[in-house]
Structure formats: structure tokens, C-alpha cells
N, C-alpha and C positions, 0 to 999 in steps of 0.2 A: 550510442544513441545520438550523442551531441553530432557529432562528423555528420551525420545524416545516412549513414551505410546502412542502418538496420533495413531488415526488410518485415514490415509489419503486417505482413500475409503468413507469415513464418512462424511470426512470434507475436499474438496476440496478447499475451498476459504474461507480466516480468516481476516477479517477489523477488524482493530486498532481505536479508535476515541481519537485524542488529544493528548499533548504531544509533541507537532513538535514544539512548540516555541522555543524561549532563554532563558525563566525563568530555573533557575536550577531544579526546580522541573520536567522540561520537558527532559524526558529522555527515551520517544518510540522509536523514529530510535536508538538507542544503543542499548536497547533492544531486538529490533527485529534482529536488526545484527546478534547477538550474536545467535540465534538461524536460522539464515537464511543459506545451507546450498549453495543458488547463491542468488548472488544481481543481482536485475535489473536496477542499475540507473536511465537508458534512459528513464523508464516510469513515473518514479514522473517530470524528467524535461520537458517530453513533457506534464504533465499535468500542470506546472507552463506556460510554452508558452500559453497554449490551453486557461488559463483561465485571461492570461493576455492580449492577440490579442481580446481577445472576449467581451472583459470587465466583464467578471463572478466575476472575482477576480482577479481584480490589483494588489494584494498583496499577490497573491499563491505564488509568487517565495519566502517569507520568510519563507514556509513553511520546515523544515528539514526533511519531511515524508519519508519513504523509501518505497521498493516494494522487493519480493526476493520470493526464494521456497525454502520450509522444505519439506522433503520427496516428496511425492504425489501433498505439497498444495503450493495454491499462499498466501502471507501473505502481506497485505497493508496497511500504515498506511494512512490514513484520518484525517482530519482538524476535533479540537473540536466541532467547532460551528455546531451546527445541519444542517442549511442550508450549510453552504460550505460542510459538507459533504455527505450533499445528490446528490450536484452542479458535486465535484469529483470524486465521486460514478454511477453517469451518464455518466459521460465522459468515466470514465475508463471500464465499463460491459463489453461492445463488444469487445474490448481489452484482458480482463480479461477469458472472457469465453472462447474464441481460446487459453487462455496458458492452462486453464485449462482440454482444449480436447486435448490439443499438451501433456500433461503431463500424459494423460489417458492412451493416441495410446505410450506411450514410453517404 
């Protein structure tokens, strides 16, 4: 993404899996920054609210995930654990698919 190769007719929406913790190893929201060329804040913190009112995950708000667009594409990061981010991956599609028509029509 950084190089500028992608081609973002190709690949409109890019998940991240894991990396969101505090372990120093965990370093995907930096990463992704660093190539994002807008953040979306609001959407990773409405999926901490969405999975902590709901009881999905109490614990989403520790997540550091981020959300943003490189070119054409939405890039997000998701929870390692396979089930949370199937849980986050549900929440966010419908969400997800309108940026990536709003980013089509643009």
C-alpha cells in the first residue's frame, strides 16, 4: 500500500487480524496509520460501545484497532482472536460496504 502498487479497483476493503494490544509486539494501528491516507476514528469507537452495551465484548474498548482509507480502499484493523473478529466483522459490513460505495461514486 505504502509503494503505491495497490490497485484499489481490485481490492476495495483490507482487514487487519491482531496486533491491537499493549504487548510491544502489537504494532497494527501504527502501521496502518502510516499508510492510511484518512482516519476514521468514530468507527473503531463505535464498535467498542456497540460490543460493550451488547455484552459481545466487554473488553473491545482495550482494543487500539484503527479504521481509515488508502486510495480507493477502507483498511481495518480486527481483534486477533478469531471469534472477536468474526463478532467485529459482523458489526462493522453494513457500515463498511456504504464507505466502500461512497468511495466508488467519488
Amino acid at each position: 500500500f505504502r509503494s503505491g502498487k495497490h490497485n484499489s479497483t481490485l481490492c476495495n476493503l483490507v482487514f487487519t487480524t491482531g496486533g491491537t494490544g499493549f504487548a510491544p509486539r502489537d504494532v497494527t494501528p501504527e502501521a496502518t496509520t502510516r499508510v492510511l491516507d484518512r482516519e476514521c476514528q468514530s468507527l473503531m469507537s463505535w464498535v467498542s460501545t456497540e460490543c460493550a452495551t451488547s455484552g459481545l465484548q466487554p473488553r473491545a474498548c482495550l482494543s487500539r484497532g484503527t479504521a481509515g482509507v488508502c486510495g480507493g480502499s477502507m483498511i481495518v484493523n480486527l481483534p486477533g482472536n478469531p471469534a472477536g473478529a468474526a463478532q467485529v466483522a459482523g458489526l462493522l459490513l453494513p457500515l463498511l460496504l456504504w464507505s466502500v460505495k461512497d468511495l466508488q461514486d467519488s
